[in-house]
C-alpha positions in Angstrom: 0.0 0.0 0.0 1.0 3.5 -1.0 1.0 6.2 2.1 -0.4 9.9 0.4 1.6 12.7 2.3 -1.0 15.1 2.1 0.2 19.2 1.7 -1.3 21.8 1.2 -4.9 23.1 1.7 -7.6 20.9 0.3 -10.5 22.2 -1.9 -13.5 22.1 0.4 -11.1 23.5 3.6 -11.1 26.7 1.1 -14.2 26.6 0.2 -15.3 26.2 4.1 -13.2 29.6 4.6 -14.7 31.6 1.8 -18.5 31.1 3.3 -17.5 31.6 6.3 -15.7 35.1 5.6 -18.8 35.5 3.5 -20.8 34.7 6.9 -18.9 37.0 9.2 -18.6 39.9 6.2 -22.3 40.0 6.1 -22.8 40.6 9.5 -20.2 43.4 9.7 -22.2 45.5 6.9 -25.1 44.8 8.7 -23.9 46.6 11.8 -22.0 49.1 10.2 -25.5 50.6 8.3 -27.2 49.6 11.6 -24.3 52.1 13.3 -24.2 54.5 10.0 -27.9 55.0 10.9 -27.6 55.7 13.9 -24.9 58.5 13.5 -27.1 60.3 11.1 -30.1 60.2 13.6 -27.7 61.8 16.2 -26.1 64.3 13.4 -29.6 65.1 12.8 -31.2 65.5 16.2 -27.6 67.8 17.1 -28.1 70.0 14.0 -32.0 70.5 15.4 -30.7 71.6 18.7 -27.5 74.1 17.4 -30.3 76.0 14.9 -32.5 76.3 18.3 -29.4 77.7 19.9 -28.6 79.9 17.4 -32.6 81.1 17.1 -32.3 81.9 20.8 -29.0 84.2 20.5 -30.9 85.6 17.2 -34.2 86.3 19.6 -31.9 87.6 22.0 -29.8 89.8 19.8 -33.1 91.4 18.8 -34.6 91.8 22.0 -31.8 94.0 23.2 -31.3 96.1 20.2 -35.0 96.9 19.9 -34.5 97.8 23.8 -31.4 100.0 23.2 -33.6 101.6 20.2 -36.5 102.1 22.6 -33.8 104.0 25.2 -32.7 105.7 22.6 -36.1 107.3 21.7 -37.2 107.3 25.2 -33.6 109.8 25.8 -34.1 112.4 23.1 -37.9 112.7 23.2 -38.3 113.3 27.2 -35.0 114.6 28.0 -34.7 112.3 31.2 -31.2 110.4 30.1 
């Protein structure tokens, strides 16, 4: 009888690798779109709350000029300032 020396990887050995970096490749894009959405929900809801930051300083920003305005009117109409 004749011994084989076997070398080397066998056909299905490779074949058992490829599905299961197929496998494990398909669950990594699944959590990275899973996580992609997720940032852009977050990106989204942050935007939201730096325009209502910026509509407050705006408000604000008004709200004191249209005082200083009033002072101003108030000073050279009635003499008091």
């Amino acid at each position: 009888m004749r011994i084989k020396n076997e070398k080397g990887i066998t056909l299905l050995i490779l074949v058992i690798i490829v599905v299961v970096l197929g496998i494990l490749a398909t669950i990594a894009i699944g959590e990275v779109g899973d996580l992609m959405n997720q940032v852009s929900k977050e990106t989204i809801s942050t935007d939201l709350l730096l325009i209502q930051a910026k509509a407050k300083v705006l408000n604000e920003k008004a709200t004191f000029n249209n005082d200083e305005s009033l002072l101003k009117r108030t000073k050279t109409k009635r003499n008091y300032w």
